[in-house]
N, CA, C and O atoms as a GROMACS GRO file, in nm:
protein
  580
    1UNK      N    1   9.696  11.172   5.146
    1UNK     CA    2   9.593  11.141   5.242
    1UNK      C    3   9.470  11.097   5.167
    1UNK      O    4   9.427  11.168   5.076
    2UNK      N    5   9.409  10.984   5.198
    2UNK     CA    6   9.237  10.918   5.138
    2UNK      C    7   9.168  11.008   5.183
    2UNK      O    8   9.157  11.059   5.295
    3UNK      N    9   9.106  11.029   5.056
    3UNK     CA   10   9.013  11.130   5.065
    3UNK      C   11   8.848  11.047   5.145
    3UNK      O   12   8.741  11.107   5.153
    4UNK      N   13   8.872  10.892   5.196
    4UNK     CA   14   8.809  10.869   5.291
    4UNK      C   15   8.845  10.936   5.473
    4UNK      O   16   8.752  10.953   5.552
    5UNK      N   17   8.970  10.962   5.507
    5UNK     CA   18   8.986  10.987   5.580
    5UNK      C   19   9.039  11.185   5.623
    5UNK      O   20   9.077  11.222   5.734
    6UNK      N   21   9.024  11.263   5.513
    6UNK     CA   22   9.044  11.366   5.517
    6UNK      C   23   8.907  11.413   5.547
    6UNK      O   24   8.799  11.365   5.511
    7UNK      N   25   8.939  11.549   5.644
    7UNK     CA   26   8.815  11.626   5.679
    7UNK      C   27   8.819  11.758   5.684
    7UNK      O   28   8.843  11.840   5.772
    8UNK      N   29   8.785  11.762   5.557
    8UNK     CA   30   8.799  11.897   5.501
    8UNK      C   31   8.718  12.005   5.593
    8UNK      O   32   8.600  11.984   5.620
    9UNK      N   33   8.812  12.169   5.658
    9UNK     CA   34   8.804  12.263   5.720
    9UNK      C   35   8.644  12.266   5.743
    9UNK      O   36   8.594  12.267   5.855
   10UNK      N   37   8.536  12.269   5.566
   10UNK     CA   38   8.418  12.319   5.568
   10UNK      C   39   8.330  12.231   5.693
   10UNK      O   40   8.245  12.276   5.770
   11UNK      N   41   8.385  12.086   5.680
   11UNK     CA   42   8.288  11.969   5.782
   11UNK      C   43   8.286  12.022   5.923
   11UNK      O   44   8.206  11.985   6.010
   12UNK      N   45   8.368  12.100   5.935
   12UNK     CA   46   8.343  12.172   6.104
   12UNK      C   47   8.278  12.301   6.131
   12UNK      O   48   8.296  12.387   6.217
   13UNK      N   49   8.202  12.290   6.039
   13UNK     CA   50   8.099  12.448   6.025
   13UNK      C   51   8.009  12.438   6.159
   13UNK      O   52   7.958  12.331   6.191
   14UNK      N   53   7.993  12.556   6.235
   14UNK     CA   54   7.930  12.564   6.336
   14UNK      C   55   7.799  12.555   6.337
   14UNK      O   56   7.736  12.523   6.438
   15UNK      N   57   7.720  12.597   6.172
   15UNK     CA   58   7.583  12.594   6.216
   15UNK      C   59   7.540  12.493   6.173
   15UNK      O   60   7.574  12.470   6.057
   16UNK      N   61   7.451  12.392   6.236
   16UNK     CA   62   7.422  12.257   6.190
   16UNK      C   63   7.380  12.212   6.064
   16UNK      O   64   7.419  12.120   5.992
   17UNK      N   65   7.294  12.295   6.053
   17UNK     CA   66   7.243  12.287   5.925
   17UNK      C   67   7.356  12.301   5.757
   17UNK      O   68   7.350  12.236   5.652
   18UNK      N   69   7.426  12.386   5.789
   18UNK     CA   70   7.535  12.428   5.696
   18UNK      C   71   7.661  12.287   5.712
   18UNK      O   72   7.737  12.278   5.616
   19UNK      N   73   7.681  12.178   5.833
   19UNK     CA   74   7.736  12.114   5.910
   19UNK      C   75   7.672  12.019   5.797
   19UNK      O   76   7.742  11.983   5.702
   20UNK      N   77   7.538  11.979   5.809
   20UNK     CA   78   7.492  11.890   5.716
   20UNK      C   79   7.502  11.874   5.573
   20UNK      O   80   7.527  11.787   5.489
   21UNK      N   81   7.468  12.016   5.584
   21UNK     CA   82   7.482  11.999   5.370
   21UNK      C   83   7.640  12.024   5.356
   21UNK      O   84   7.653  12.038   5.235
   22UNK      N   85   7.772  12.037   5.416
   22UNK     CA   86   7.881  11.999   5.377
   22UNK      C   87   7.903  11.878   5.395
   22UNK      O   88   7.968  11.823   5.306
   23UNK      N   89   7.849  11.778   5.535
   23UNK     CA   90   7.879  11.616   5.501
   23UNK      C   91   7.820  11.558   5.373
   23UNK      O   92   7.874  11.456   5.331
   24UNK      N   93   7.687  11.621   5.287
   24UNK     CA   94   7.607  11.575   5.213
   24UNK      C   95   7.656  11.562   5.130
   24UNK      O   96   7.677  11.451   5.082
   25UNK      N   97   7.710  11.717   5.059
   25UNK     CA   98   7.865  11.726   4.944
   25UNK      C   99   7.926  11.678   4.953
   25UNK      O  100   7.944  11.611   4.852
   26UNK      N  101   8.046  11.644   5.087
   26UNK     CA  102   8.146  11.548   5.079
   26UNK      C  103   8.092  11.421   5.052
   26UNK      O  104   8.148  11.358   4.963
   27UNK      N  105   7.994  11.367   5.110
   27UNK     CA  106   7.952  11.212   5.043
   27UNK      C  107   7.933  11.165   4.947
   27UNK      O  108   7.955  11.045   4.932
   28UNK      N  109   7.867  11.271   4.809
   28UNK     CA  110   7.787  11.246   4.712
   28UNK      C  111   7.956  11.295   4.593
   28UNK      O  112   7.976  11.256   4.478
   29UNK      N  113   8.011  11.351   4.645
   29UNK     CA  114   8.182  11.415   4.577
   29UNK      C  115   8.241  11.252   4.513
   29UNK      O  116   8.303  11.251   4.407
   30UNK      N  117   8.222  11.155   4.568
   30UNK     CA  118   8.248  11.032   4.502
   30UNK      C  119   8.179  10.899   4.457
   30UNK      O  120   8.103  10.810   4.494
   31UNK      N  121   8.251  10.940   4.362
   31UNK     CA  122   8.163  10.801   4.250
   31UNK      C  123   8.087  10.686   4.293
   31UNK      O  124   7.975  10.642   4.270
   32UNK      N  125   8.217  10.641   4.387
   32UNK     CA  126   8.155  10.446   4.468
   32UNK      C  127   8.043  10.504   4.583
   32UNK      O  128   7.959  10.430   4.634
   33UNK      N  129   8.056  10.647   4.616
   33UNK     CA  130   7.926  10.603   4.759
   33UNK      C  131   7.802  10.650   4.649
   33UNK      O  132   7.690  10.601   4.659
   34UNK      N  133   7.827  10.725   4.568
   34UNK     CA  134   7.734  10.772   4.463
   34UNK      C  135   7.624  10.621   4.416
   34UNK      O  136   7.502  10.608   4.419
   35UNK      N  137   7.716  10.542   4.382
   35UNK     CA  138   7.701  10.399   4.342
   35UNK      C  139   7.610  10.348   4.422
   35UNK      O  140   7.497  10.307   4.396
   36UNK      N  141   7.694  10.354   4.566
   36UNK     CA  142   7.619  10.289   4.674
   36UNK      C  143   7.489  10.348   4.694
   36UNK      O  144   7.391  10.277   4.719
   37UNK      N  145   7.482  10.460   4.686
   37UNK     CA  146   7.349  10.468   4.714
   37UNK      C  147   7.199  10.421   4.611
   37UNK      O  148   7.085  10.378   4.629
   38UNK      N  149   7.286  10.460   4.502
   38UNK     CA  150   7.200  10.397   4.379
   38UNK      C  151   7.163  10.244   4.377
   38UNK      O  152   7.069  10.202   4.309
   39UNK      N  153   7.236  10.168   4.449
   39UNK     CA  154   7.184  10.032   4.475
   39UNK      C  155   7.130  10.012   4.608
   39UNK      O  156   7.079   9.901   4.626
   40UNK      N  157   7.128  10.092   4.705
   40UNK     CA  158   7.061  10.071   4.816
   40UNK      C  159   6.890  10.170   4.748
   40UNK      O  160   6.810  10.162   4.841
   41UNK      N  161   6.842  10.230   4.657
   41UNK     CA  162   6.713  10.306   4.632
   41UNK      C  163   6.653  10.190   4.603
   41UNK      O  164   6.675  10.118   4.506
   42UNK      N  165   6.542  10.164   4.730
   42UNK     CA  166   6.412  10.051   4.744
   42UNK      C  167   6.429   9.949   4.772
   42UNK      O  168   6.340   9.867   4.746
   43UNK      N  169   6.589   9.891   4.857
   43UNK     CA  170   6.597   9.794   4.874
   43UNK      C  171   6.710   9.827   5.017
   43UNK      O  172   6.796   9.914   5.004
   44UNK      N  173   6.696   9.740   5.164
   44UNK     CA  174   6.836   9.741   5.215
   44UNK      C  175   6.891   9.582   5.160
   44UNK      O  176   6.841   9.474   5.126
   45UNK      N  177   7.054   9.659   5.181
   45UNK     CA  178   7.116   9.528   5.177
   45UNK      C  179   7.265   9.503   5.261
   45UNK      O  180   7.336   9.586   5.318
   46UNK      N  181   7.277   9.386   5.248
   46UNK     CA  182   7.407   9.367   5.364
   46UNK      C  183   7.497   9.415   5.289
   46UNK      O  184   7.502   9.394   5.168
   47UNK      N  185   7.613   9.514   5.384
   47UNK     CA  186   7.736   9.517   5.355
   47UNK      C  187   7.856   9.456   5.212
   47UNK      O  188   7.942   9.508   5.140
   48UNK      N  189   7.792   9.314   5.232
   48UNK     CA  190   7.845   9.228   5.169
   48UNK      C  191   7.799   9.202   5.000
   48UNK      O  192   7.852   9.158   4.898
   49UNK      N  193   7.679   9.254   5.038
   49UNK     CA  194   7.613   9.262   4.910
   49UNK      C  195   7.644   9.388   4.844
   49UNK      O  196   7.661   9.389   4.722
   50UNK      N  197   7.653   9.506   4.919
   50UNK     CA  198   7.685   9.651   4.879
   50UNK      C  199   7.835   9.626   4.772
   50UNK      O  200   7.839   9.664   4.655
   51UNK      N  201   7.916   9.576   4.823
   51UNK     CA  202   8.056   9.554   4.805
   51UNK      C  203   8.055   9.461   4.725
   51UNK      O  204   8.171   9.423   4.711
   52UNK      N  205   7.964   9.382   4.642
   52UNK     CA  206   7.984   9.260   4.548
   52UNK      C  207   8.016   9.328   4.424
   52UNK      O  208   8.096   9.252   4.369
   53UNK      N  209   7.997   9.436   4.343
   53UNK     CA  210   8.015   9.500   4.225
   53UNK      C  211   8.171   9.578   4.190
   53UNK      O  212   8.233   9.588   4.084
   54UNK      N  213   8.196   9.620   4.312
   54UNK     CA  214   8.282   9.665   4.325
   54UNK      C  215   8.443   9.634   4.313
   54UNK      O  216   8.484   9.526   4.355
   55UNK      N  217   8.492   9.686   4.283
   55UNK     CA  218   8.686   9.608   4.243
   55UNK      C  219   8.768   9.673   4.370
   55UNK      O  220   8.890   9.673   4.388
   56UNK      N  221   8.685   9.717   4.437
   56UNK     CA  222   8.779   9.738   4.583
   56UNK      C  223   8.738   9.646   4.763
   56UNK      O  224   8.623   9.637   4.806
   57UNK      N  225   8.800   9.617   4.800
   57UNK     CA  226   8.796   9.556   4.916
   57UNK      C  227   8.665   9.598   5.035
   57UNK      O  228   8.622   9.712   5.049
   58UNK      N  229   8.622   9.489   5.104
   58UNK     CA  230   8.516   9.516   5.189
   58UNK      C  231   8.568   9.656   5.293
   58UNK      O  232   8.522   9.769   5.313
   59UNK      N  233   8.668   9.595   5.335
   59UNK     CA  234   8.710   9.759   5.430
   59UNK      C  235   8.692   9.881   5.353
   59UNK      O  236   8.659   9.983   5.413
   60UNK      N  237   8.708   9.883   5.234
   60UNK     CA  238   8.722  10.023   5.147
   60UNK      C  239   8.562  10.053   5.150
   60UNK      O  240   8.524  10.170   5.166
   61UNK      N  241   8.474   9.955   5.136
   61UNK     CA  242   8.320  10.012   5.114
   61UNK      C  243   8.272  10.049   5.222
   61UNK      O  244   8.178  10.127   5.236
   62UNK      N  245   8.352   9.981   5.331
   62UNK     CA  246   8.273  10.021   5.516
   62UNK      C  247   8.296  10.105   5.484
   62UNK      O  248   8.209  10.165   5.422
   63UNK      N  249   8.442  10.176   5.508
   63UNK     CA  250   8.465  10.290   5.486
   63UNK      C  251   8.389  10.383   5.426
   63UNK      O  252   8.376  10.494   5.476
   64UNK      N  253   8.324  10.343   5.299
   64UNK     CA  254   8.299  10.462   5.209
   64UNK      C  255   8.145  10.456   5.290
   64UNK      O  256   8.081  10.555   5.326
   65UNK      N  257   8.113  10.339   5.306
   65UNK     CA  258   7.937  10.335   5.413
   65UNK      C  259   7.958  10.403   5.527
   65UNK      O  260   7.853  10.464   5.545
   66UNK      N  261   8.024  10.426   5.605
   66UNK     CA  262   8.038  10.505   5.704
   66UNK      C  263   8.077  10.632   5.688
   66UNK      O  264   8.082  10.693   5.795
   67UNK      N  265   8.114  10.707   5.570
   67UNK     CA  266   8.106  10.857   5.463
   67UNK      C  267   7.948  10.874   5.477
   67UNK      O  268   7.880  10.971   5.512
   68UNK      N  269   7.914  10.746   5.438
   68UNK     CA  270   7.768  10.820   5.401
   68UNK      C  271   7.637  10.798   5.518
   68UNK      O  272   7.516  10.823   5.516
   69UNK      N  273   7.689  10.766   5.574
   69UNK     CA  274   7.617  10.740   5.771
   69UNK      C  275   7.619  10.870   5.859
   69UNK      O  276   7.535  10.932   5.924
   70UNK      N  277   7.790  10.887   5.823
   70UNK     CA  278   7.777  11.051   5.920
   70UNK      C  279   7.724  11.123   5.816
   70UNK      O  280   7.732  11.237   5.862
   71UNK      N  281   7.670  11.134   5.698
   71UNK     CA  282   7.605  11.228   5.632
   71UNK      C  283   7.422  11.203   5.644
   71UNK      O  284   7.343  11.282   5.593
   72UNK      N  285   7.394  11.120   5.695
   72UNK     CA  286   7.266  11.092   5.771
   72UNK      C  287   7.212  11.012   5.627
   72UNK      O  288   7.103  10.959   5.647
   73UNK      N  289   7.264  10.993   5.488
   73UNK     CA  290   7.232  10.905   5.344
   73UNK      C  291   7.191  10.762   5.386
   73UNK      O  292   7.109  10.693   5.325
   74UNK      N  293   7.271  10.719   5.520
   74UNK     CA  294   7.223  10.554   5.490
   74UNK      C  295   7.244  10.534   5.634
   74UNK      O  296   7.331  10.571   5.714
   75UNK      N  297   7.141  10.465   5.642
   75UNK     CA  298   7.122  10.393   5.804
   75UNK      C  299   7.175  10.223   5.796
   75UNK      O  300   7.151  10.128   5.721
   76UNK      N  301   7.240  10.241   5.888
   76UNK     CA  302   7.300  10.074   5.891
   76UNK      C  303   7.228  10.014   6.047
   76UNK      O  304   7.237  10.068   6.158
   77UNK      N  305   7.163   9.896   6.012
   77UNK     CA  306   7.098   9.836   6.178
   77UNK      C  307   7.186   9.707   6.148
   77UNK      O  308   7.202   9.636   6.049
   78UNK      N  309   7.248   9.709   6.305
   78UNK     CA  310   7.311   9.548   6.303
   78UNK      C  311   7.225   9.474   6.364
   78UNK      O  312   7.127   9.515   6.426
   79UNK      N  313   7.273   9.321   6.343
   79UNK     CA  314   7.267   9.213   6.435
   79UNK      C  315   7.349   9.148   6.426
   79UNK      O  316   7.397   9.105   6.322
   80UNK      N  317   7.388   9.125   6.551
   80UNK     CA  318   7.558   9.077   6.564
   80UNK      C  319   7.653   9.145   6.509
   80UNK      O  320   7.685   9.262   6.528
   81UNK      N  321   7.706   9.053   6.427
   81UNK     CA  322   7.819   9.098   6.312
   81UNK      C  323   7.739   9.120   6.177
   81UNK      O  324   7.809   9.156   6.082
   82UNK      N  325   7.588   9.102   6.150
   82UNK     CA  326   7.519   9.121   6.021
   82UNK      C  327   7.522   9.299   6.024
   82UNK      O  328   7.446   9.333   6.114
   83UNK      N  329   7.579   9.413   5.960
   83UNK     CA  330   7.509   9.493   5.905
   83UNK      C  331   7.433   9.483   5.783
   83UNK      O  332   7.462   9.420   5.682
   84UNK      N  333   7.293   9.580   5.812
   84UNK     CA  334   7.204   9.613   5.677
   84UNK      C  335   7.185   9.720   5.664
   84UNK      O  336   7.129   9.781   5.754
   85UNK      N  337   7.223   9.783   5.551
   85UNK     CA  338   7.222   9.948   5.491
   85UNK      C  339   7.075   9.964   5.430
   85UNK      O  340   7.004   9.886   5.366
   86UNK      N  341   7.064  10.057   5.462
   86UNK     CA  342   6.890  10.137   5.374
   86UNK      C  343   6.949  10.265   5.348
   86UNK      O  344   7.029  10.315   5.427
   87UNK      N  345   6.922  10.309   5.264
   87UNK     CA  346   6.854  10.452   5.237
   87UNK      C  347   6.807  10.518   5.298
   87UNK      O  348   6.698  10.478   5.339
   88UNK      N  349   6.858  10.676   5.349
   88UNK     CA  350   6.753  10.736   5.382
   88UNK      C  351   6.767  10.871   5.312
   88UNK      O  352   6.863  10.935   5.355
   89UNK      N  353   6.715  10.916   5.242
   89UNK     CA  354   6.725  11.072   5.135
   89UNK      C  355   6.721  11.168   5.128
   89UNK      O  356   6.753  11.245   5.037
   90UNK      N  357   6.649  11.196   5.295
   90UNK     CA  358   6.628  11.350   5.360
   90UNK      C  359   6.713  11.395   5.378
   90UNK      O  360   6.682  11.500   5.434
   91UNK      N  361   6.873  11.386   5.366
   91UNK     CA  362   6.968  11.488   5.362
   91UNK      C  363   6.975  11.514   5.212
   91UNK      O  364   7.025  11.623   5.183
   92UNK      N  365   6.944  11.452   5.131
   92UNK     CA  366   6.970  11.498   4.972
   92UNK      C  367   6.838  11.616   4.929
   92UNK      O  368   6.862  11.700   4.843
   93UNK      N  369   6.668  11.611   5.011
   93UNK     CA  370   6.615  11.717   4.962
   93UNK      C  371   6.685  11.854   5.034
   93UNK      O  372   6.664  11.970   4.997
   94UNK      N  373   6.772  11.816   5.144
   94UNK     CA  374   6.822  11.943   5.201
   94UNK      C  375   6.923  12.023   5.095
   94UNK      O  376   6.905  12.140   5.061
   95UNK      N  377   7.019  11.948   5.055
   95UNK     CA  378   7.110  11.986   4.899
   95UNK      C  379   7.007  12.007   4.819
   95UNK      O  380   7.011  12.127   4.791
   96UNK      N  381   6.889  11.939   4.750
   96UNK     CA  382   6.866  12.014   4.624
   96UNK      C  383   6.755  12.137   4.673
   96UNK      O  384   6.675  12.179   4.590
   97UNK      N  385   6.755  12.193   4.815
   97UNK     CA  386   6.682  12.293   4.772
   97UNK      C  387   6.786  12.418   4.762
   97UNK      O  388   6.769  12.522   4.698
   98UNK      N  389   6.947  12.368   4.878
   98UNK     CA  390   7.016  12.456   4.810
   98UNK      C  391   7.067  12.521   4.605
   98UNK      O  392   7.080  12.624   4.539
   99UNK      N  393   7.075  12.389   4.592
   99UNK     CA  394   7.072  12.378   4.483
   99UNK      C  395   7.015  12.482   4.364
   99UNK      O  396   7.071  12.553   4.281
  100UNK      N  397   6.860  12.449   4.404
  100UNK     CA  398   6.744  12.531   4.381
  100UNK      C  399   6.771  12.661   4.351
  100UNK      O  400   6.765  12.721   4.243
  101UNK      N  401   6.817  12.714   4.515
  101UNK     CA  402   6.831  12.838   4.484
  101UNK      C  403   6.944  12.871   4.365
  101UNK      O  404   6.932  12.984   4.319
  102UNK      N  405   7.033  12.805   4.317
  102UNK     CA  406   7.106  12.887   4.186
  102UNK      C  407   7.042  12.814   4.094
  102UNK      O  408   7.121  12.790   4.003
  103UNK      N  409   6.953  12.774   4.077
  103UNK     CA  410   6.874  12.706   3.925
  103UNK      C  411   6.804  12.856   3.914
  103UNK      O  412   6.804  12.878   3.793
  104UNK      N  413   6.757  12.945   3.965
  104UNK     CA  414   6.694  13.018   3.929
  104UNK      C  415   6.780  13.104   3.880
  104UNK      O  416   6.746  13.149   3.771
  105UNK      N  417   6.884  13.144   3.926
  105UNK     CA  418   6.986  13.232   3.864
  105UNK      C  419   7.026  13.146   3.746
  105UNK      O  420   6.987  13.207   3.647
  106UNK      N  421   7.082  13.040   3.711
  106UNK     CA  422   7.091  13.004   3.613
  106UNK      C  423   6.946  13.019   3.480
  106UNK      O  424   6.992  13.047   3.369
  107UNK      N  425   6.784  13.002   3.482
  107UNK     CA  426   6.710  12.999   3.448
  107UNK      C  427   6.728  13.160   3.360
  107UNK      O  428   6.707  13.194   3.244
  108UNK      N  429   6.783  13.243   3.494
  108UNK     CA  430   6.762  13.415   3.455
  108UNK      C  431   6.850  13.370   3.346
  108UNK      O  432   6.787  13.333   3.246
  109UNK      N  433   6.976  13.362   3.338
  109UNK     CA  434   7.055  13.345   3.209
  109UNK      C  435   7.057  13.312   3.139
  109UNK      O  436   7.115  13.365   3.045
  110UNK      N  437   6.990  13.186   3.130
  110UNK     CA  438   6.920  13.123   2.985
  110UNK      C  439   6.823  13.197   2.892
  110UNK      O  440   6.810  13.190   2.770
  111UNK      N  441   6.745  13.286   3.001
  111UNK     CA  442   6.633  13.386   2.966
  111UNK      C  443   6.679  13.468   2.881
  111UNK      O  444   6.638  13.491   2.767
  112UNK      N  445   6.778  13.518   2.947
  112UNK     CA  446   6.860  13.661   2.883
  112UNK      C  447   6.945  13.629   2.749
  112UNK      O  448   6.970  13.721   2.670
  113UNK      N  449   6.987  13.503   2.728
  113UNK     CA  450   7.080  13.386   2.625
  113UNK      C  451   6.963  13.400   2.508
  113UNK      O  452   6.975  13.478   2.413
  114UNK      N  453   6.864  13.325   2.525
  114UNK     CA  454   6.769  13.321   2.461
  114UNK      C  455   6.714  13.451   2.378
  114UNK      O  456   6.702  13.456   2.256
  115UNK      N  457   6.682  13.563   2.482
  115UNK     CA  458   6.654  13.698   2.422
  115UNK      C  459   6.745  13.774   2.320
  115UNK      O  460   6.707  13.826   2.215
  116UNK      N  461   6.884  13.771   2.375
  116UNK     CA  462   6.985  13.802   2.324
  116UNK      C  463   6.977  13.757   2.189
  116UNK      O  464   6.989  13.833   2.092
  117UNK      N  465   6.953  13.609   2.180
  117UNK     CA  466   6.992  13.525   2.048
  117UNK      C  467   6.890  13.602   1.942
  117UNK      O  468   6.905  13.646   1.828
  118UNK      N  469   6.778  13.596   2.037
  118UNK     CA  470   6.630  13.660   1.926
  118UNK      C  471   6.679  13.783   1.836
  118UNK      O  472   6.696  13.793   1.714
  119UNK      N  473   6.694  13.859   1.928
  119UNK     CA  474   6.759  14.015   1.933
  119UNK      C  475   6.867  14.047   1.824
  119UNK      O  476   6.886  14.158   1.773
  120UNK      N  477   6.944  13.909   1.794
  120UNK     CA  478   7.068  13.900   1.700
  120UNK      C  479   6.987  13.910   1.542
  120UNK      O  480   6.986  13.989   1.447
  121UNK      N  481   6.898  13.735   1.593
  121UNK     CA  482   6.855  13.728   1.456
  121UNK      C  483   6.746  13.808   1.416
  121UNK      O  484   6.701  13.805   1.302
  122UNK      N  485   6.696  13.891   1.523
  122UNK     CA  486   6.594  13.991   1.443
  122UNK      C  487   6.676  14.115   1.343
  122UNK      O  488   6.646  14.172   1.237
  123UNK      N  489   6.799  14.123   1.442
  123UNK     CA  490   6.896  14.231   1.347
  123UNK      C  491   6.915  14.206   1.221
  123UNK      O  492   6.914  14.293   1.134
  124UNK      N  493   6.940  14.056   1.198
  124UNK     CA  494   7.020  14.013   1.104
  124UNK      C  495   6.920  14.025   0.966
  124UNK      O  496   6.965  14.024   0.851
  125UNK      N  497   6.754  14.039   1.005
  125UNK     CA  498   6.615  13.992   0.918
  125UNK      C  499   6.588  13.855   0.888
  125UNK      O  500   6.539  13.803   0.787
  126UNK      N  501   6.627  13.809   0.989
  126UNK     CA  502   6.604  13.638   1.022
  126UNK      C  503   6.451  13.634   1.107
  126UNK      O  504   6.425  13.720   1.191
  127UNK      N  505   6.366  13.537   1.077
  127UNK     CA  506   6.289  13.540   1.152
  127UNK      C  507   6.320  13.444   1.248
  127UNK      O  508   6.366  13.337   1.207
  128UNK      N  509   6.297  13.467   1.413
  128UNK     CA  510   6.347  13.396   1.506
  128UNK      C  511   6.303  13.241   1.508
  128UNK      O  512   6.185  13.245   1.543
  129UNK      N  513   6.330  13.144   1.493
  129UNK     CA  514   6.306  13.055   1.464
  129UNK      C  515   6.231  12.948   1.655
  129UNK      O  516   6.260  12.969   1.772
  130UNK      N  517   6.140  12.849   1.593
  130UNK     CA  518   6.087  12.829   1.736
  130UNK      C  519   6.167  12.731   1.807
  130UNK      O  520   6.268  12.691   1.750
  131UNK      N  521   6.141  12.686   1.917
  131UNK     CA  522   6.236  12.614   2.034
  131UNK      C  523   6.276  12.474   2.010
  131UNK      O  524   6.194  12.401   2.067
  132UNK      N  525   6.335  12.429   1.970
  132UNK     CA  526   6.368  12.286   1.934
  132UNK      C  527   6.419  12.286   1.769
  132UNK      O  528   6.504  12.207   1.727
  133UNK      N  529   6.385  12.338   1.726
  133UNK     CA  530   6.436  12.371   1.577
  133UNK      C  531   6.544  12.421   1.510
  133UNK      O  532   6.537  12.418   1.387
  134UNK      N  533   6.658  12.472   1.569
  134UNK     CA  534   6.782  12.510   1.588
  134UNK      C  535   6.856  12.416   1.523
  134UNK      O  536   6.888  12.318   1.591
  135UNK      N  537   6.892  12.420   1.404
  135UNK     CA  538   7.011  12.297   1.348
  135UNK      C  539   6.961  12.238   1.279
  135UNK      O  540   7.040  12.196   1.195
  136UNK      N  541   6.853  12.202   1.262
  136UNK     CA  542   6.744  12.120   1.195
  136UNK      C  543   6.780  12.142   1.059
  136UNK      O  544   6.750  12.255   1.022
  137UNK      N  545   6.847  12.056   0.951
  137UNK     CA  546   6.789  12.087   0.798
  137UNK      C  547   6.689  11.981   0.728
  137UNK      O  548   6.629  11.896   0.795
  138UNK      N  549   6.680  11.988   0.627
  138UNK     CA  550   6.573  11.923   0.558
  138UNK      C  551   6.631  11.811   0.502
  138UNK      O  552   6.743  11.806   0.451
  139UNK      N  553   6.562  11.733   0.511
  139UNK     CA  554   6.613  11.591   0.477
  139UNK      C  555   6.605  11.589   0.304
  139UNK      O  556   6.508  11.601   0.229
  140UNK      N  557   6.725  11.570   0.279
  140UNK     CA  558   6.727  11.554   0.114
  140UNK      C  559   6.762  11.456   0.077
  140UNK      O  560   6.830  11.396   0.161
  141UNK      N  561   6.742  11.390  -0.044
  141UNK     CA  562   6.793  11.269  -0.120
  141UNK      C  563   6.915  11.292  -0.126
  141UNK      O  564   6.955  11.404  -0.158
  142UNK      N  565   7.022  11.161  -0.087
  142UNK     CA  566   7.136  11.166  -0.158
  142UNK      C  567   7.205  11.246  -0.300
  142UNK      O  568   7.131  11.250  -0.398
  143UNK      N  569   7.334  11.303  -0.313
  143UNK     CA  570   7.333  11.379  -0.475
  143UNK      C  571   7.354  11.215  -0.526
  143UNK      O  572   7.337  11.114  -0.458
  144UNK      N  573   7.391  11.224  -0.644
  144UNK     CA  574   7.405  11.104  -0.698
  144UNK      C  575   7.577  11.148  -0.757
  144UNK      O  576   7.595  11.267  -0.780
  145UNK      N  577   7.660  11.082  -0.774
  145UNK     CA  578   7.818  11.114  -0.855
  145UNK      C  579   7.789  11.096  -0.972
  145UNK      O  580   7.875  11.110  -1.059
   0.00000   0.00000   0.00000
């Protein structure tokens, strides 16, 4: 089954909000709408233009443009048969504030990584060395044979 047309259990979450940031994940989960959106930031463009870079067929990009429509990422206005895609990003600050919340748990661990490391080399009678300096040796002249 295309993972354009599968709808995974989570997309039927009852509370809207939770409803949203799983279409948001499923949209951003692949590469080409990933793409797409990166060429629609500050510019709309037709369909046709979306799909010029690409090594897959215009139906395959509707497709993947209409992934990222029900995820509220891109607004398409027709006329006639012209669609034009824009950007719109307010479902992506909704993901990164989830996000957010485990950057701080991650931050705690780096904290504790960091301390730990100190803690080693203070054992060892190393003096802890400062932040960026890790690996660093001294640049020496070539030996000579």
């Amino acid at each position: 089954m295309s993972s354009l047309r599968a709808t995974p259990l989570a997309l039927e979450a009852e509370d809207p909000e939770t409803a949203l940031l799983d279409r948001v994940f499923f949209a951003l989960s692949d590469p080409v709408r990933r793409r797409i959106l990166e060429r629609l930031d500050g510019q709309a463009l037709l369909v046709s233009e979306l799909a010029a870079p690409f090594a897959i067929s215009l139906q395959a990009v509707s497709r993947h443009i209409q992934v990222l429509v029900r995820a509220g990422l891109v607004r398409q206005e027709r006329t006639g048969r012209i669609s034009r895609c824009s950007l719109d990003a307010g479902p992506v600050y909704a993901a990164a504030v989830w996000i957010n919340r485990y950057a701080r748990y991650w931050q705690a661990q780096f904290d504790l990584l960091a301390a730990t490391l100190t803690d080693i080399e203070e054992r060892r009678g190393e003096k802890p060395r400062a932040a960026g300096t890790r690996g660093r040796r001294k640049q020496t002249a070539p030996r000579r044979r």
